[in-house]
PQR file of N, CA, C, O and H, with PARSE charges and radii, in Angstrom:
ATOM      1  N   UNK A   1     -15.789  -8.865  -4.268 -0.4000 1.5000
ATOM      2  CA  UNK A   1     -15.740  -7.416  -4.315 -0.0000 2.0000
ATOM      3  C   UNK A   1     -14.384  -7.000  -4.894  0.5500 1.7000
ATOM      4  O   UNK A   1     -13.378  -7.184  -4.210 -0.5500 1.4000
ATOM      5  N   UNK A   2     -14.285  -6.398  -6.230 -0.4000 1.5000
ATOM      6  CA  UNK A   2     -13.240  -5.491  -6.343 -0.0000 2.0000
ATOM      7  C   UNK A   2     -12.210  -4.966  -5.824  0.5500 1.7000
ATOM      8  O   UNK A   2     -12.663  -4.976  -4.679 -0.5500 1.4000
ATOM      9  H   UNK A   2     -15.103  -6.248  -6.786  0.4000 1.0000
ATOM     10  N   UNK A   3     -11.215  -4.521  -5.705 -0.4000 1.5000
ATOM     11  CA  UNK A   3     -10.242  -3.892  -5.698 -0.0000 2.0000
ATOM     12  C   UNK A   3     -11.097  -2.469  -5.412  0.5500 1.7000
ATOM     13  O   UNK A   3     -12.280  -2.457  -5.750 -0.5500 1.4000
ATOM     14  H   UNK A   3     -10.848  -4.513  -6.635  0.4000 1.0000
ATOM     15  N   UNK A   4     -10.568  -1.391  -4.854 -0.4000 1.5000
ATOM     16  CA  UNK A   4     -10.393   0.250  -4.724 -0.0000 2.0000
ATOM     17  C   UNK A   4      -9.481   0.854  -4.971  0.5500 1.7000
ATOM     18  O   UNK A   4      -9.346   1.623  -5.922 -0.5500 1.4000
ATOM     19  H   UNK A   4      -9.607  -1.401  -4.579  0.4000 1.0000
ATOM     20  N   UNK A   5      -8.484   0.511  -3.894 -0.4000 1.5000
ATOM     21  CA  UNK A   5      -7.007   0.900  -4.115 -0.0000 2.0000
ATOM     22  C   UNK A   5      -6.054  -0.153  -4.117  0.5500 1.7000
ATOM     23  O   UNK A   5      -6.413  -1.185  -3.549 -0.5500 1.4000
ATOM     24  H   UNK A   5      -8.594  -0.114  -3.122  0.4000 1.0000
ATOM     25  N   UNK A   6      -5.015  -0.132  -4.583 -0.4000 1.5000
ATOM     26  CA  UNK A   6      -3.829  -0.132  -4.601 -0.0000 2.0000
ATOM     27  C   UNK A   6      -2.980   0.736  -3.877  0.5500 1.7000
ATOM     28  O   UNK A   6      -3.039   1.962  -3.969 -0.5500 1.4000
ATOM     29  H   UNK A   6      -4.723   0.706  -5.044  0.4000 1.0000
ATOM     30  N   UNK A   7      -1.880  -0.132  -2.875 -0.4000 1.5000
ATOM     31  CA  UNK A   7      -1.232   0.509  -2.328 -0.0000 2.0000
ATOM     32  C   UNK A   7       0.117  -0.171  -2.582  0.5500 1.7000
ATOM     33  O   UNK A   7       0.140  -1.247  -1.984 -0.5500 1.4000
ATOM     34  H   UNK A   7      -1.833  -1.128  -2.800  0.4000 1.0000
ATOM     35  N   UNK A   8       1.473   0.118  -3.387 -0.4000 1.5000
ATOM     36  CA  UNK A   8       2.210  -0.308  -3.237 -0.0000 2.0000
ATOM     37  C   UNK A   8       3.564   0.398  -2.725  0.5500 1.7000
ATOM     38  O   UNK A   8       3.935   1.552  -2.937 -0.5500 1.4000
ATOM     39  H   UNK A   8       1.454   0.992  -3.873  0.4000 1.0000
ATOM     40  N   UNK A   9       4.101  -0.471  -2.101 -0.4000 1.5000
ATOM     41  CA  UNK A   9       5.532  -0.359  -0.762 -0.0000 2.0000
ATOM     42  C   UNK A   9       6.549  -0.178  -1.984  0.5500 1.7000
ATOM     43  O   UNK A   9       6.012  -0.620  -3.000 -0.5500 1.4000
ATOM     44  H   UNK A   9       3.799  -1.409  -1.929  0.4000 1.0000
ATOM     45  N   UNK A  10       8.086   0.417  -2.289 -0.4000 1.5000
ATOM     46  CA  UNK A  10       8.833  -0.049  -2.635 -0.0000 2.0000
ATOM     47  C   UNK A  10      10.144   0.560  -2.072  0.5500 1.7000
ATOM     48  O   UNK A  10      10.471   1.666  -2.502 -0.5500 1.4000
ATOM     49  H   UNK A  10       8.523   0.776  -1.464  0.4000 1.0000
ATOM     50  N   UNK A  11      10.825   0.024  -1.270 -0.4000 1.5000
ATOM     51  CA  UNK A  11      12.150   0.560  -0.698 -0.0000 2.0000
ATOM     52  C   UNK A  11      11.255   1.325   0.754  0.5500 1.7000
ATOM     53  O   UNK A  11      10.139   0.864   0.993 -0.5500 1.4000
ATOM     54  H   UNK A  11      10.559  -0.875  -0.920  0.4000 1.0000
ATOM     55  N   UNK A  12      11.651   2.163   1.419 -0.4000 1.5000
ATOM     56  CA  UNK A  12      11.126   3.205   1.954 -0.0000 2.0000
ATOM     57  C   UNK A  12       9.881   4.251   1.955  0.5500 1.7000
ATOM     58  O   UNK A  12       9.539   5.081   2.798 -0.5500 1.4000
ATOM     59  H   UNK A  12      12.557   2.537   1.225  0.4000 1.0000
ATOM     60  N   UNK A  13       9.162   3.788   0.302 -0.4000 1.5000
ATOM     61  CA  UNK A  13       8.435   4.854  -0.120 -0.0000 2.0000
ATOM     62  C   UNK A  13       6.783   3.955  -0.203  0.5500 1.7000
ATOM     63  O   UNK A  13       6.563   3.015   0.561 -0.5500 1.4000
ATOM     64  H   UNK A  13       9.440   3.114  -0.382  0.4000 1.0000
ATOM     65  N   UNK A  14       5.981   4.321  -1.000 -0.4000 1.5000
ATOM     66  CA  UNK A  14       5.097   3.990  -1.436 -0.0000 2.0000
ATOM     67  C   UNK A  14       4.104   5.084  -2.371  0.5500 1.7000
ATOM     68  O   UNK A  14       4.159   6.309  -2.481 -0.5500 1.4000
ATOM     69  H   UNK A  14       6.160   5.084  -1.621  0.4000 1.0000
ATOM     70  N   UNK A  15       3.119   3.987  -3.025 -0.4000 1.5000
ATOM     71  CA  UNK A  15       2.354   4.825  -4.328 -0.0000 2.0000
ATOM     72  C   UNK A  15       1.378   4.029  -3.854  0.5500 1.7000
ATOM     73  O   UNK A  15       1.434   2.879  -3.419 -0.5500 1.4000
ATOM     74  H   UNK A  15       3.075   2.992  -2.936  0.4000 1.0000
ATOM     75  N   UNK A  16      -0.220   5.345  -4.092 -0.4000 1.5000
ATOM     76  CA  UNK A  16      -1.761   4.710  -3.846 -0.0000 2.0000
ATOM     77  C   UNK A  16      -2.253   5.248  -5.009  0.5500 1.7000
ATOM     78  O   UNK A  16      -2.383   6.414  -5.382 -0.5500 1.4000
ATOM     79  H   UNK A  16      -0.266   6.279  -4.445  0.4000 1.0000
ATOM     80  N   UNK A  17      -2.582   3.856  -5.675 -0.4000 1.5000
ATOM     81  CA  UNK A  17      -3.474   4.226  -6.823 -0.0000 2.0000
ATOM     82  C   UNK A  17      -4.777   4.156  -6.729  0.5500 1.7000
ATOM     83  O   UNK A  17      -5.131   4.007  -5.560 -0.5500 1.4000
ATOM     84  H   UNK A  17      -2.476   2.908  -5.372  0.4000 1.0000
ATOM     85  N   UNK A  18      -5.928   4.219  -7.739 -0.4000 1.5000
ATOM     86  CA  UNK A  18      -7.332   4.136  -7.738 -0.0000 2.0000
ATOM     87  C   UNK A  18      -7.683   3.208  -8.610  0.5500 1.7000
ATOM     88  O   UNK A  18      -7.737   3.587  -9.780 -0.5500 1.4000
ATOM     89  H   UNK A  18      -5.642   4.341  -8.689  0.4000 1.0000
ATOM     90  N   UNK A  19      -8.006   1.801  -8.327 -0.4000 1.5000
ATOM     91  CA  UNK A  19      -7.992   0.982  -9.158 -0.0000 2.0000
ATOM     92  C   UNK A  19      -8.848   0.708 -10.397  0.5500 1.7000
ATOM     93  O   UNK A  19      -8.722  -0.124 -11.295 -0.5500 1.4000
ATOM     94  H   UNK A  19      -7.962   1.493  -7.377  0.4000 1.0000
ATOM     95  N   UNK A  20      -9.774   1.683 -10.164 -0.4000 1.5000
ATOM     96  CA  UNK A  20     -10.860   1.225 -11.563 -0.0000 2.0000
ATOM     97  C   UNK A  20     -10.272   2.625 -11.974  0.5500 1.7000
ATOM     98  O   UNK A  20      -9.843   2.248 -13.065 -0.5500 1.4000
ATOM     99  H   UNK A  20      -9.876   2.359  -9.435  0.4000 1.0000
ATOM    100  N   UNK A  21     -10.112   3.241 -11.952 -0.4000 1.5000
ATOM    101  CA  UNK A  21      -9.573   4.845 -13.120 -0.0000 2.0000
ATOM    102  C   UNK A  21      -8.080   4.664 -13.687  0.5500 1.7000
ATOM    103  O   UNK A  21      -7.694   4.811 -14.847 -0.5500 1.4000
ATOM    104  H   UNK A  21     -10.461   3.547 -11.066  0.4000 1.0000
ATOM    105  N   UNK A  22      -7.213   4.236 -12.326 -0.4000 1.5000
ATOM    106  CA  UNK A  22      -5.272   3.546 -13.015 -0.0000 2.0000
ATOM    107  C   UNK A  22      -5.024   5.456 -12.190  0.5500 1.7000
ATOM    108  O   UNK A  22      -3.992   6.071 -12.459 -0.5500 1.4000
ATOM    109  H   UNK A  22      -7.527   4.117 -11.384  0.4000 1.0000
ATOM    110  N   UNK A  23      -5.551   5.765 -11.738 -0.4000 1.5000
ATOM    111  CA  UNK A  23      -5.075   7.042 -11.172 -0.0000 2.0000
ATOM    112  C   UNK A  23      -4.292   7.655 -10.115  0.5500 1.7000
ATOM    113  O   UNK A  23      -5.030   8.043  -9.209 -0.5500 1.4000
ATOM    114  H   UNK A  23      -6.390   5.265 -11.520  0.4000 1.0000
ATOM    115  N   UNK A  24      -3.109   7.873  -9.915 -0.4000 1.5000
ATOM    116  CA  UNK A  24      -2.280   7.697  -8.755 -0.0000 2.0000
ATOM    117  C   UNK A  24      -3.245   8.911  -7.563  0.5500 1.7000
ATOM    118  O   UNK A  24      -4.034   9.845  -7.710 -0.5500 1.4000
ATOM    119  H   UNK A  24      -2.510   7.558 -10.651  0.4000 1.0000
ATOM    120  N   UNK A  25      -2.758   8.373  -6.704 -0.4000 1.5000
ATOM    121  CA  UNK A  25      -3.687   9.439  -5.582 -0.0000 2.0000
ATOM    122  C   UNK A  25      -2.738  10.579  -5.146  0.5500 1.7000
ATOM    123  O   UNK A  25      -1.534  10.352  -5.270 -0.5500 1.4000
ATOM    124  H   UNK A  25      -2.117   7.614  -6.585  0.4000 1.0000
ATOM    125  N   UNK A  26      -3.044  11.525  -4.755 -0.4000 1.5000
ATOM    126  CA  UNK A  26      -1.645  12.487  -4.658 -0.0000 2.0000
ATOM    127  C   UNK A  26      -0.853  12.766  -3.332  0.5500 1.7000
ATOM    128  O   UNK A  26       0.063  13.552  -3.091 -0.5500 1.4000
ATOM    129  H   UNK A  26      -4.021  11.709  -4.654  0.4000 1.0000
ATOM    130  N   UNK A  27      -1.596  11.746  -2.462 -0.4000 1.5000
ATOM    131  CA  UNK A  27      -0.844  11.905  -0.922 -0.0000 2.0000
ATOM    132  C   UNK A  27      -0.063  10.406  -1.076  0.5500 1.7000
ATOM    133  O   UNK A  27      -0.694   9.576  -1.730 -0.5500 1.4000
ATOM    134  H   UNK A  27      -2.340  11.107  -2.657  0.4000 1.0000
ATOM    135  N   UNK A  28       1.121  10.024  -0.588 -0.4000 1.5000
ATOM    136  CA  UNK A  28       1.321   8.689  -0.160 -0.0000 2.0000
ATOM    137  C   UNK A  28       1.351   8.169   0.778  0.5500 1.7000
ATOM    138  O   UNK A  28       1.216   8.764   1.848 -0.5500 1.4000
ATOM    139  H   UNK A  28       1.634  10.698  -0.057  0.4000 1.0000
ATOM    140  N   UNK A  29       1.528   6.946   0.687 -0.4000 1.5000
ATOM    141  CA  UNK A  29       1.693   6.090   1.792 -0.0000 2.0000
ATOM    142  C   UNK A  29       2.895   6.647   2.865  0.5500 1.7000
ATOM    143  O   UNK A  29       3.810   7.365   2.463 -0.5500 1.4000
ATOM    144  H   UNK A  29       1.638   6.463  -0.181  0.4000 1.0000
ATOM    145  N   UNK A  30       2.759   6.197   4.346 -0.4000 1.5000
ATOM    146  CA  UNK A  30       3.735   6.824   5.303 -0.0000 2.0000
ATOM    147  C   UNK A  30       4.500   5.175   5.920  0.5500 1.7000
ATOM    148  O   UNK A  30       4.000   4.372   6.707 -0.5500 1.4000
ATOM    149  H   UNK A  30       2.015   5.614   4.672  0.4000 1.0000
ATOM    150  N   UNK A  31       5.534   5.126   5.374 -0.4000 1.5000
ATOM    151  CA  UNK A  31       6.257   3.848   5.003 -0.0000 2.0000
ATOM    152  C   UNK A  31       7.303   3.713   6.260  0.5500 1.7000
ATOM    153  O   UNK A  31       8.046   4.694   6.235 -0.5500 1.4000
ATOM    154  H   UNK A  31       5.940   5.778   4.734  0.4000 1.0000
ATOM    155  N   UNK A  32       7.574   2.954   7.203 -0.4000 1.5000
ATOM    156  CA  UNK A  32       8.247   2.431   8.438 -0.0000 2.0000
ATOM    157  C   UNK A  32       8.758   0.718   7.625  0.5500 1.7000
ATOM    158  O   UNK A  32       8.108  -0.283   7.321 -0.5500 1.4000
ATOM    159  H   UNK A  32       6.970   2.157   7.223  0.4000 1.0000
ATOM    160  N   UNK A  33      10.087   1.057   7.531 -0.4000 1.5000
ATOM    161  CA  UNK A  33      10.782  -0.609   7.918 -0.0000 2.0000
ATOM    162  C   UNK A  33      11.722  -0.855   8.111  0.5500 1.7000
ATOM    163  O   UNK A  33      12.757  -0.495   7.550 -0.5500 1.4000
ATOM    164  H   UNK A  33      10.615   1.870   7.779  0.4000 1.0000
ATOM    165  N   UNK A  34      11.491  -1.798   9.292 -0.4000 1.5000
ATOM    166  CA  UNK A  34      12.429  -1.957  10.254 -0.0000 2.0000
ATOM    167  C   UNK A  34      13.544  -3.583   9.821  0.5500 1.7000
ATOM    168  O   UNK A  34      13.191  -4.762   9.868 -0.5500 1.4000
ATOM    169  H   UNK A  34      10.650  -2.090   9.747  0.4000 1.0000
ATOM    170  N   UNK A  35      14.665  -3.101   9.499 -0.4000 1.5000
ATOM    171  CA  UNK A  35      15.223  -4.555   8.659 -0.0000 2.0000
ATOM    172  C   UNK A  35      15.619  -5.556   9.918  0.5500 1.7000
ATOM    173  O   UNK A  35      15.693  -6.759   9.666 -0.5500 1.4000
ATOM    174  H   UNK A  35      14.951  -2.143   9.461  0.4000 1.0000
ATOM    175  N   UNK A  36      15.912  -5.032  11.450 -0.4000 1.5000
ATOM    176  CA  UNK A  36      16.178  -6.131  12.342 -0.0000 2.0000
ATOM    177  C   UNK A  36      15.139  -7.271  12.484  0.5500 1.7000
ATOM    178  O   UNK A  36      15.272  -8.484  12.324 -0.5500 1.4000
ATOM    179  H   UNK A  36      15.852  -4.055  11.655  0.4000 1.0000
ATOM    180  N   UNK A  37      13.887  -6.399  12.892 -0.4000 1.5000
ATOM    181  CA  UNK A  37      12.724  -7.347  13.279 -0.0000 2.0000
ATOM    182  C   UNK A  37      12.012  -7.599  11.748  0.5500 1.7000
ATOM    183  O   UNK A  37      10.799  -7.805  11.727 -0.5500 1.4000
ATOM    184  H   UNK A  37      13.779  -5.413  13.022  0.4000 1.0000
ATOM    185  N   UNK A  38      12.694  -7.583  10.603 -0.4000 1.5000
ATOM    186  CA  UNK A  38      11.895  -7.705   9.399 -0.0000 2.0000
ATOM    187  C   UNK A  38      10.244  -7.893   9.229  0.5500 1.7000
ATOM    188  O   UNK A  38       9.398  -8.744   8.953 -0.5500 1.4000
ATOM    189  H   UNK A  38      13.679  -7.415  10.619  0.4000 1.0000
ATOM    190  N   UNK A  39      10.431  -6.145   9.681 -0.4000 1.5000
ATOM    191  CA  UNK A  39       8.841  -5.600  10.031 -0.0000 2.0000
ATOM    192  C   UNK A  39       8.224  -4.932   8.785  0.5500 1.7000
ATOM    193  O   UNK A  39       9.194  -5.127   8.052 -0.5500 1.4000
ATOM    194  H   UNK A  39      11.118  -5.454   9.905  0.4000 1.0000
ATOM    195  N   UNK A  40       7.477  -4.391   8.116 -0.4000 1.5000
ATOM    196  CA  UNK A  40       7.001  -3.233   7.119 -0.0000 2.0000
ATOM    197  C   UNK A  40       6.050  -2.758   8.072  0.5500 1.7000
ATOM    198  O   UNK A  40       5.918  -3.567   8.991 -0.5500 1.4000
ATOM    199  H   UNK A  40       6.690  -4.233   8.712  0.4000 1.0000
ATOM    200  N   UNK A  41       5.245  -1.601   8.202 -0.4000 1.5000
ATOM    201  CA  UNK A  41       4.498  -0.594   8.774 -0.0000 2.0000
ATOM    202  C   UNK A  41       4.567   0.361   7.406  0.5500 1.7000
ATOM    203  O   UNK A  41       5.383   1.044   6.786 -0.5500 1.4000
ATOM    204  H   UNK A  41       5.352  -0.944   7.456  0.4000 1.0000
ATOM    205  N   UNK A  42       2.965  -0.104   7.339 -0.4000 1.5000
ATOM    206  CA  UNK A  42       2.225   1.034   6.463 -0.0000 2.0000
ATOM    207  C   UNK A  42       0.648   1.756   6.962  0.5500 1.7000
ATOM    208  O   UNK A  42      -0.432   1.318   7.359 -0.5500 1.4000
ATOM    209  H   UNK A  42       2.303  -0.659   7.842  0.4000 1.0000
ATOM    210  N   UNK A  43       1.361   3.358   6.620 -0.4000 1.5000
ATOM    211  CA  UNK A  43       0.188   3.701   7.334 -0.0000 2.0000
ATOM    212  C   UNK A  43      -0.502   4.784   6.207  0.5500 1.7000
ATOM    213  O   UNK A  43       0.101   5.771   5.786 -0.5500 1.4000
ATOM    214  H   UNK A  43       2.239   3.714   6.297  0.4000 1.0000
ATOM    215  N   UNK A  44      -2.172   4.321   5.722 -0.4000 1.5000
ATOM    216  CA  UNK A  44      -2.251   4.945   4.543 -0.0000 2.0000
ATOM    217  C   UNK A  44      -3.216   6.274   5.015  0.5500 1.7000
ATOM    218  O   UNK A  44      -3.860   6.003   6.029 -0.5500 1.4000
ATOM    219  H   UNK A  44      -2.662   3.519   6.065  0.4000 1.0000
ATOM    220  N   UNK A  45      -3.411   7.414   4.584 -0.4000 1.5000
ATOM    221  CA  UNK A  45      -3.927   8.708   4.818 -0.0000 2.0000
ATOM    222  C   UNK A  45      -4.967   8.912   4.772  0.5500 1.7000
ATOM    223  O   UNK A  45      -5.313   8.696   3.610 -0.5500 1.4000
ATOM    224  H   UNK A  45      -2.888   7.634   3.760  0.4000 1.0000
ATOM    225  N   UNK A  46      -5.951   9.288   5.468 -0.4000 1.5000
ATOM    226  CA  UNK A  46      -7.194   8.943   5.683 -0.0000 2.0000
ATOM    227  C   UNK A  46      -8.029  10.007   3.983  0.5500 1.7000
ATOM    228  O   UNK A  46      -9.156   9.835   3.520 -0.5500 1.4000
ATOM    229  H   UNK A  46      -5.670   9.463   6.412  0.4000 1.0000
ATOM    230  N   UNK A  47      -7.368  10.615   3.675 -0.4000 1.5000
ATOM    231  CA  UNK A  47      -7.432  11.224   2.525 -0.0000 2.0000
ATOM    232  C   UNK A  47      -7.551  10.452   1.204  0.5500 1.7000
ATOM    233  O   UNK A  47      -8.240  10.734   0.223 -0.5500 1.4000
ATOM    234  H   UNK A  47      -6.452  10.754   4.051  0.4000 1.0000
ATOM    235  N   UNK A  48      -6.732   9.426   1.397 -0.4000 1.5000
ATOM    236  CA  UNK A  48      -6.786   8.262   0.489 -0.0000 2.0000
ATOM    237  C   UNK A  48      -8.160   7.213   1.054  0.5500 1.7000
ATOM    238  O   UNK A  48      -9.060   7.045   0.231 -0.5500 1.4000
ATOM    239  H   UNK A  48      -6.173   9.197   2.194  0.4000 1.0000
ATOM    240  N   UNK A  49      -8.280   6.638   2.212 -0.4000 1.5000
ATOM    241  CA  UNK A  49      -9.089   5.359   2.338 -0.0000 2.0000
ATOM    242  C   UNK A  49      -9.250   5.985   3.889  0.5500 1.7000
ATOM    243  O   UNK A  49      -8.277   6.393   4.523 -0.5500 1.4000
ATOM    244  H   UNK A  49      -7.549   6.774   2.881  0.4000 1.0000
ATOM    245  N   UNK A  50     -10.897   6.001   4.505 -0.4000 1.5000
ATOM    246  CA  UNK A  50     -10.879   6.326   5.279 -0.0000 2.0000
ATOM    247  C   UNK A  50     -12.562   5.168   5.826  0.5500 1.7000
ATOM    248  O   UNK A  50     -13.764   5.428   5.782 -0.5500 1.4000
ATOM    249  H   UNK A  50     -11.687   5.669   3.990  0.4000 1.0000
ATOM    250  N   UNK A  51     -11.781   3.914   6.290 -0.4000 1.5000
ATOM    251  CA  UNK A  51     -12.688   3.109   6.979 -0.0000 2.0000
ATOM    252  C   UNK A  51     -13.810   3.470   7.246  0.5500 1.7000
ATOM    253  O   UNK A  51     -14.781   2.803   6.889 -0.5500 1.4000
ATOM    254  H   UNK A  51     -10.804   3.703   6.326  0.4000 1.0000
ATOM    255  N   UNK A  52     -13.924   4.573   7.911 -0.4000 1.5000
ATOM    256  CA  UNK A  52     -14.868   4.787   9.083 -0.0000 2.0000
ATOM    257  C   UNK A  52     -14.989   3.836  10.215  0.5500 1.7000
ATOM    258  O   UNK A  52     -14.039   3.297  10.783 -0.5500 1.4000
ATOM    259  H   UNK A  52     -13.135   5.115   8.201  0.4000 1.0000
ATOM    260  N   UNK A  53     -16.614   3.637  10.570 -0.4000 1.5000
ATOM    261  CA  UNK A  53     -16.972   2.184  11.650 -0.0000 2.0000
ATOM    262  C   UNK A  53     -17.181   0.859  10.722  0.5500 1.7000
ATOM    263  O   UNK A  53     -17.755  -0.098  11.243 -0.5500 1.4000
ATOM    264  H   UNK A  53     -17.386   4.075  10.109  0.4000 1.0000
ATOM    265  N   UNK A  54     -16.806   0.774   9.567 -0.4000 1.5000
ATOM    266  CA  UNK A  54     -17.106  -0.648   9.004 -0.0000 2.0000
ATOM    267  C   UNK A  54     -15.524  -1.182   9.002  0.5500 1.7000
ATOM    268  O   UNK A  54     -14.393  -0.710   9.113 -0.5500 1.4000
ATOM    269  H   UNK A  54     -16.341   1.551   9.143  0.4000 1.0000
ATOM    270  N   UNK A  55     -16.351  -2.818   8.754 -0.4000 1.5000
ATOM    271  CA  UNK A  55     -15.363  -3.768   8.348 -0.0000 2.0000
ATOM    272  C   UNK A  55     -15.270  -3.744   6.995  0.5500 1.7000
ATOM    273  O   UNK A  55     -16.232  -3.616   6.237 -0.5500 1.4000
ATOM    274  H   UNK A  55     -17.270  -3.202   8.664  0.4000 1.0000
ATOM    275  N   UNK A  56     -13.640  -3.917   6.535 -0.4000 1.5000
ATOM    276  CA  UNK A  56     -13.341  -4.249   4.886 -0.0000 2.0000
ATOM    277  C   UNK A  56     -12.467  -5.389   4.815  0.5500 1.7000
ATOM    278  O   UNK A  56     -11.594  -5.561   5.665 -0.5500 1.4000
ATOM    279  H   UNK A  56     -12.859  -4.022   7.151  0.4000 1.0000
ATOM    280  N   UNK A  57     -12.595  -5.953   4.127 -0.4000 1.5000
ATOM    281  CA  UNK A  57     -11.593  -7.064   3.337 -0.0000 2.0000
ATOM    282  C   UNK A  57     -10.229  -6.085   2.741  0.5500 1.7000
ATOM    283  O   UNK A  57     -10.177  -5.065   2.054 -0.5500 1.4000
ATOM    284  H   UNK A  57     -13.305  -5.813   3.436  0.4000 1.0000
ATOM    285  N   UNK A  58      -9.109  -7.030   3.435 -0.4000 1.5000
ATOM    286  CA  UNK A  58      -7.963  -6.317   2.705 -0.0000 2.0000
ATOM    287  C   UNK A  58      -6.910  -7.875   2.466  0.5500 1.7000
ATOM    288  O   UNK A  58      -7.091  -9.033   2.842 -0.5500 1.4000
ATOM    289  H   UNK A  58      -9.151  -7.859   3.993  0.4000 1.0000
ATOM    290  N   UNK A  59      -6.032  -7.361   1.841 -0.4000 1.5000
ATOM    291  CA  UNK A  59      -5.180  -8.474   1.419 -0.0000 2.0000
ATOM    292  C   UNK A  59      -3.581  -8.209   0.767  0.5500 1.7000
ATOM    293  O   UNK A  59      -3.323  -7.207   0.099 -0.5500 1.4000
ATOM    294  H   UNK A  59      -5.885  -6.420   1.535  0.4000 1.0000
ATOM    295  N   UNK A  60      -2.888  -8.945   0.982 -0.4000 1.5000
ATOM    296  CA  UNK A  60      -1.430  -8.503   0.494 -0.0000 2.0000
ATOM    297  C   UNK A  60      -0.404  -9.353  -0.075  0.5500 1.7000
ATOM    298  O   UNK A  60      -0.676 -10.542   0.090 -0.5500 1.4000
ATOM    299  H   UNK A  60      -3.098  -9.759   1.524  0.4000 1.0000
ATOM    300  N   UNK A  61       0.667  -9.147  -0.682 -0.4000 1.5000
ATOM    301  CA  UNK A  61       0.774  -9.705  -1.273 -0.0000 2.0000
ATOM    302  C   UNK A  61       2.620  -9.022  -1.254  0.5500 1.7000
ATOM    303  O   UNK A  61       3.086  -7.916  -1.528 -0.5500 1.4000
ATOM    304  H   UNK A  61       0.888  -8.181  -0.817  0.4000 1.0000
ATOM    305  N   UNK A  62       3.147 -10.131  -0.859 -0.4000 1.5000
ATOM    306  CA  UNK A  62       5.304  -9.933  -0.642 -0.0000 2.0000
ATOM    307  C   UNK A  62       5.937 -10.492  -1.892  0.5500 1.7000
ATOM    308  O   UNK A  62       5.703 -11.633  -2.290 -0.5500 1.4000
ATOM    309  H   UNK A  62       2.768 -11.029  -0.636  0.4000 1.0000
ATOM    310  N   UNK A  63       6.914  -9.471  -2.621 -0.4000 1.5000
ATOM    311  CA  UNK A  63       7.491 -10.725  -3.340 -0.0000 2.0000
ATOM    312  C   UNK A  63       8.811  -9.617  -3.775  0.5500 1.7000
ATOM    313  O   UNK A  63       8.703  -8.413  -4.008 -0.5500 1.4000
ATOM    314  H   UNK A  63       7.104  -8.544  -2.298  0.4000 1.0000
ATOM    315  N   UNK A  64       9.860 -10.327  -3.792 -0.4000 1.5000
ATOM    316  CA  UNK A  64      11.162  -9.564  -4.312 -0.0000 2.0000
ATOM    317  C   UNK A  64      11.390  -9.445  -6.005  0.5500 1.7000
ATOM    318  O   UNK A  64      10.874 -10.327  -6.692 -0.5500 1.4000
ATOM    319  H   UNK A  64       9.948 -11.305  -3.603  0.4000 1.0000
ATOM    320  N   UNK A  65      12.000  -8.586  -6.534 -0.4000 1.5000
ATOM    321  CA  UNK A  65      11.754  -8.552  -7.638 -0.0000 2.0000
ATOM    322  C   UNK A  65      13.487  -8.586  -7.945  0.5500 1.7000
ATOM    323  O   UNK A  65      14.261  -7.772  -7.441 -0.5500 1.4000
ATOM    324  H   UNK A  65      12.419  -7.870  -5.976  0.4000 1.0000
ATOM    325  N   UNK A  66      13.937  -9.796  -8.955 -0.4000 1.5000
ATOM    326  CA  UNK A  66      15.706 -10.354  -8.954 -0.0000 2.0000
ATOM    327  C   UNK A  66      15.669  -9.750 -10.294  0.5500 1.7000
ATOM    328  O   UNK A  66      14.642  -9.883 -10.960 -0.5500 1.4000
ATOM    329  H   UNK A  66      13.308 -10.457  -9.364  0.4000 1.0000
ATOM    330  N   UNK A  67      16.631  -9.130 -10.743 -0.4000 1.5000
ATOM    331  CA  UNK A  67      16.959  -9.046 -12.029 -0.0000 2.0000
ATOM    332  C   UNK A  67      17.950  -9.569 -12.644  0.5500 1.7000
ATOM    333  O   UNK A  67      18.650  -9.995 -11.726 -0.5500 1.4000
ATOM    334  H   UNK A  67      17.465  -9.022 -10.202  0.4000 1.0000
ATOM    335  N   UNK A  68      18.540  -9.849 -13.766 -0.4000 1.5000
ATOM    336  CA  UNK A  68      19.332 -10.961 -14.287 -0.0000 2.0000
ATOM    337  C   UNK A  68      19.143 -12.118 -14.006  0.5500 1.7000
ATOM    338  O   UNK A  68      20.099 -12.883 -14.129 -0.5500 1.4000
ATOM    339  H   UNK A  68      17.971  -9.503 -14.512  0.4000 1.0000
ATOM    340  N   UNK A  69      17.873 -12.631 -13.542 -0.4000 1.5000
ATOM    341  CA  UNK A  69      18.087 -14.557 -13.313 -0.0000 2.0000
ATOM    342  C   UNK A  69      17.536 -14.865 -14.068  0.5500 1.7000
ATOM    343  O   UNK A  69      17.405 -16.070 -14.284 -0.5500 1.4000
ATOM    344  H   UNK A  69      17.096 -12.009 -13.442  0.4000 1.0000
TER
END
């Protein structure tokens, strides 16, 4: 199964796109991170993706981005 959205974290913030159109969504993500317990908390708007009573497949994906190496 496809992709829907895209949700990406960067710093404090975040962007939800629509993956088959490339269309940013116009609410964002509500972004928590905590650098002691090197936690992220993302909480996305039911305006954007709204479960209901089903199960979905989700998946993620960490990676730092170095510049000059």
């Amino acid at each position: 199964m496809p992709a829907r959205l895209f949700v990406t974290v960067h710093g404090s913030g975040g962007d939800i796109v629509d993956a088959p159109t490339g269309r940013p969504h116009p609410d964002a993500p509500q972004v928590h991170v905590d650098v002691e317990r090197r936690q992220v908390g993302i909480r996305v708007p039911h305006s954007a993706w709204d479960p209901a009573d089903a199960t979905h497949p989700g998946g993620a994906v960490v990676g730092v981005l170095r510049r000059g190496l």
